[in-house]
C-alpha positions in Angstrom: 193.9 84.6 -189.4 194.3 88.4 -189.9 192.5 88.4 -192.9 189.8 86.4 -191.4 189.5 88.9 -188.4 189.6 91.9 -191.1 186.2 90.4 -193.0 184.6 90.0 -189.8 185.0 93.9 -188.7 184.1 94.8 -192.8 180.8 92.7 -192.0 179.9 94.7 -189.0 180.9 97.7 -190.3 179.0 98.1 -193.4 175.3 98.1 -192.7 176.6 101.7 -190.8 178.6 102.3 -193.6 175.5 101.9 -195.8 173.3 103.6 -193.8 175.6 107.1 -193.8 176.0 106.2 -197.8 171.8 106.2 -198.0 171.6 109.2 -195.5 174.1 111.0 -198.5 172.6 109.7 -201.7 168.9 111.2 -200.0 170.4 114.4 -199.9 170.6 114.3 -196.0 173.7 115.1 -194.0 175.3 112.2 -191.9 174.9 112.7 -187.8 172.9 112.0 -185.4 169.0 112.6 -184.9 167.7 115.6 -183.8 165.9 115.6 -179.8 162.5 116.2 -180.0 161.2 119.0 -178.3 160.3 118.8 -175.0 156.6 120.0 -174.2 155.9 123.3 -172.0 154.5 122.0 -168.1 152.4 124.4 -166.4 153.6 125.8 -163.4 152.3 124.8 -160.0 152.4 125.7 -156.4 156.0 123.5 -155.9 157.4 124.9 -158.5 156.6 128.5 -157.1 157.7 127.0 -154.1 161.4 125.7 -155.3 161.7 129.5 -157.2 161.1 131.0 -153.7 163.6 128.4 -152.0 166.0 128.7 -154.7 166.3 132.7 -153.9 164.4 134.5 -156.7 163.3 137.7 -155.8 159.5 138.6 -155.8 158.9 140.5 -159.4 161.0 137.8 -161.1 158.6 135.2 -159.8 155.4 137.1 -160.4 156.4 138.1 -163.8 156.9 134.5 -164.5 153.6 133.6 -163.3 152.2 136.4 -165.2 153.9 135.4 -168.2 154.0 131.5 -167.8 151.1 128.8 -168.3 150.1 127.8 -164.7 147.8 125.7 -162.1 147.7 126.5 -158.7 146.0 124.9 -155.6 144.3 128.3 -153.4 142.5 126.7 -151.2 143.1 127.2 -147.9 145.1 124.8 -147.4 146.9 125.3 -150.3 147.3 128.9 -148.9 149.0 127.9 -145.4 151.3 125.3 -147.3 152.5 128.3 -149.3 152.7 130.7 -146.4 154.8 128.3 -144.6 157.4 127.3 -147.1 158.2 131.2 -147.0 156.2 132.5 -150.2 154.8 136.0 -150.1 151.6 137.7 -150.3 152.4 139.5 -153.0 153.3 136.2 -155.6 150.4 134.2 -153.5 148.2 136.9 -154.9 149.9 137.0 -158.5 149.0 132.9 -158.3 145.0 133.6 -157.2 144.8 136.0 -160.2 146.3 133.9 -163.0 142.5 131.8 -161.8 140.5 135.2 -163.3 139.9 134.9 -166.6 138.2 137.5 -168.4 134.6 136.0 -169.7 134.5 138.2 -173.1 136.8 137.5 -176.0 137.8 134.6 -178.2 141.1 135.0 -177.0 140.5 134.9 -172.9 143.8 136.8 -170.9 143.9 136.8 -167.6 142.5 140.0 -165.7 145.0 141.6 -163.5 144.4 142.7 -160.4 147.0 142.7 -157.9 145.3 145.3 -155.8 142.0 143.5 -155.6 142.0 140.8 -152.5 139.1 140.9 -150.1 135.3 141.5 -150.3 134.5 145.1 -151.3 134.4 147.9 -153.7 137.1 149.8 -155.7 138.0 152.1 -158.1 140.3 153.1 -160.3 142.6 155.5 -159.6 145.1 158.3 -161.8 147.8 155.2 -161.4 145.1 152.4 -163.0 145.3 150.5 -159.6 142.4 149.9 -158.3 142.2 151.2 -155.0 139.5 150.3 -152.3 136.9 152.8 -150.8 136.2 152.3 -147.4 132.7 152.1 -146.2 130.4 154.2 -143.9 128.4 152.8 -141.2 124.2 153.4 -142.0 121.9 154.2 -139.3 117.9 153.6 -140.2 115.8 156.4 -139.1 112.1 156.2 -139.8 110.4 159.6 -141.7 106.7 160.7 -143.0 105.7 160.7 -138.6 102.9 162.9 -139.7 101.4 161.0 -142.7 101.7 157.5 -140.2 99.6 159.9 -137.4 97.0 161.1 -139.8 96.0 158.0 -141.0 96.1 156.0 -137.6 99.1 153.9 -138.6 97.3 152.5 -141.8 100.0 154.1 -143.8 103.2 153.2 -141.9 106.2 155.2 -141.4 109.2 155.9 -144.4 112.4 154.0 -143.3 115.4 155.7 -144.3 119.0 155.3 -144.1 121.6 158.2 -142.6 124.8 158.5 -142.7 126.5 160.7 -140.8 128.5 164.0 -142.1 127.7 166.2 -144.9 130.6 164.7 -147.1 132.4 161.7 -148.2 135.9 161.5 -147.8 136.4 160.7 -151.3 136.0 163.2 -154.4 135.9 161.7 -157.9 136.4 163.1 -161.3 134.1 161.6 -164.1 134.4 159.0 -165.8 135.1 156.8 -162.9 135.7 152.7 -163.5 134.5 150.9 -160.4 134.9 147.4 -159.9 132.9 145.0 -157.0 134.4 141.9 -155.6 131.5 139.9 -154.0 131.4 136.7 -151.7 130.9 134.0 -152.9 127.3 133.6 -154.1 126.3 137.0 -154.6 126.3 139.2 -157.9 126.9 142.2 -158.6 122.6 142.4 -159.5 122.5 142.5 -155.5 124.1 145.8 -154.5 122.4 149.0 -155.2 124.0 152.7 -156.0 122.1 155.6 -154.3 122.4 159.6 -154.5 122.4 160.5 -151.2 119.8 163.6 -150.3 121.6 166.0 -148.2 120.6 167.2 -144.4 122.9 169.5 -142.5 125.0 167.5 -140.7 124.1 163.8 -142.3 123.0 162.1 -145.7 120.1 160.4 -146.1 118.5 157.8 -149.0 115.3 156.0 -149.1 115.7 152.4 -148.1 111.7 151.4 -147.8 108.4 153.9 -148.4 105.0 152.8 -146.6 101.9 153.6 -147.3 99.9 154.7 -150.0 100.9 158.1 -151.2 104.4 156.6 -152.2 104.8 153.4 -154.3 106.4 150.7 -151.7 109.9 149.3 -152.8 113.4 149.5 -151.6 115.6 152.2 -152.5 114.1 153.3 -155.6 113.6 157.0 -155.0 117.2 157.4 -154.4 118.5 154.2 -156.9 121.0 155.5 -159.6 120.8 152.6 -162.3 124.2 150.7 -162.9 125.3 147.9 -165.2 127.9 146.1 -163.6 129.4 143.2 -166.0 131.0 140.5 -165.0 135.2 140.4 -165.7 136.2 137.4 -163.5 135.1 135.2 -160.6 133.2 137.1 -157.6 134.3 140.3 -160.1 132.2 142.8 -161.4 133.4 146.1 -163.6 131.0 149.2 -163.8 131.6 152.5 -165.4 130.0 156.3 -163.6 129.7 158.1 -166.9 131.2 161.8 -167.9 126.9 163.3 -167.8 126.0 161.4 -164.4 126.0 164.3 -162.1 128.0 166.1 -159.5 127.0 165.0 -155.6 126.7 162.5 -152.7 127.0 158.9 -153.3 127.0 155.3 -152.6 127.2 151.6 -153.1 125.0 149.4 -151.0 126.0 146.0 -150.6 122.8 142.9 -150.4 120.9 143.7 -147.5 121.8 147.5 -145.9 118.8 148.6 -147.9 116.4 146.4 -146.2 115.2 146.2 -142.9 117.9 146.3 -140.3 119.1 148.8 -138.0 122.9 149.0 -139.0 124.5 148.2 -142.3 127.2 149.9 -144.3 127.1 151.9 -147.5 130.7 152.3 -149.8 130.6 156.3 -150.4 132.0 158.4 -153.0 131.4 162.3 -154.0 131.4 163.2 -157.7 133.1 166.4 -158.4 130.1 169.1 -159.9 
């Protein structure tokens, strides 16, 4: 009976026993099989969430998004879901710009811009941060009241735009990197930069010319050309080169330099 019991347990045994015998004759060691890998998963809006729940503090969680593959839901609704589970502005931002992707490149990174969240214009300050310029209000006065009387009102009236002070607020040294985020829809193609033409107390630029001693168009006496390409999403980069030169001026968004009686312009003064 024993050695009946002891053949039995041999008999079981030995196709394990054979199998560590292959494993050693093939040159492999004995033990058990290695775990696959397990596959990266992007991170998402819960698991920004469970970070934020789980105490993390902000530049731990923005660095990860930063550093981590990631999809996230910014929609609004998406946005109120994270404001109300506690998550900041400042990773909610980090989230929306891990969505810009640069458009140049083999390799496409994602374009930081933490300082960049609502319709405007920017530019790039000593820090690199881009920092927003605040804009002026436009007034539209009408000019050339002598050349409309002459002629009986066949040639009408200049329009232009004034705004008022002798002097922006801001003073730039060349080169100067400007970038434009736009609403949805518009380009960059639709805003227009302008040298204004200084009066005493106010700046002026062209925004329509009537009649037949001027050519008719929109701002083009006053236009400075500028090639604005696009980095990201809504996001435009333009450069104000070390020869442009010294004065007054601004950055029109789509319609201030048509007709209208109030609009705003984004000024700037470049140091002579």
């Amino acid at each position: 009976m024993r050695l009946h019991t002891c053949l039995v347990l041999f008999c079981l045994a030995s196709p394990a026993l054979s199998s560590a015998q292959d494993s050693i004759d093939n040159g492999q060691t004995a033990g058990p099989l290695p775990t696959p890998r397990s596959v990266q998963t992007k991170m998402t809006n819960d698991s920004v969430i469970r970070m934020v729940k789980a105490g993390l503090n902000d530049d731990l969680i923005v660095q990860t998004i930063t550093d981590q593959p990631g999809q996230y839901n910014t929609d609004p609704d998406g946005l109120v879901t994270l404001k109300q589970a506690g998550v900041s502005d400042r990773i909610i931002q980090a989230m929306v710009n891990k969505g810009r992707i640069r458009l140049t490149g083999a390799d496409p990174q994602p374009i930081v811009l933490a300082d960049v969240n609502e319709i405007g214009v920017y530019y790039k300050n000593k820090s690199g941060k881009w920092e927003s310029i605040e804009p002026e209000i436009v007034h539209e006065v009408s000019g050339g009241f002598i050349k409309s009387t002459i002629t009986q009102g066949i040639v009408r009236a200049d329009r232009n735009g004034k705004v008022d002070g002798r002097e922006s607020k801001l003073l730039l040294p060349r080169p100067i990197e400007f970038l434009i985020y736009t609403a949805d829809g518009v380009a960059a193609s639709e805003y227009t930069m302008v040298r204004f033409r200084l009066h005493s107390n106010s700046r002026e630029f062209r925004t329509w010319t009537g009649g037949v001693i001027h050519s008719t168009g929109g701002a083009k006496r006053d236009e400075v050309p500028m090639k604005a390409e696009k980095v990201a999403p809504r996001t435009y980069k333009f450069t104000v080169e070390a020869d442009t030169p010294g004065g007054e001026y601004g950055i029109l968004p789509p319609g201030t330099a048509g007709v209208g009686s109030l609009g705003k312009v984004y000024t700037f003064a470049i140091s002579e």
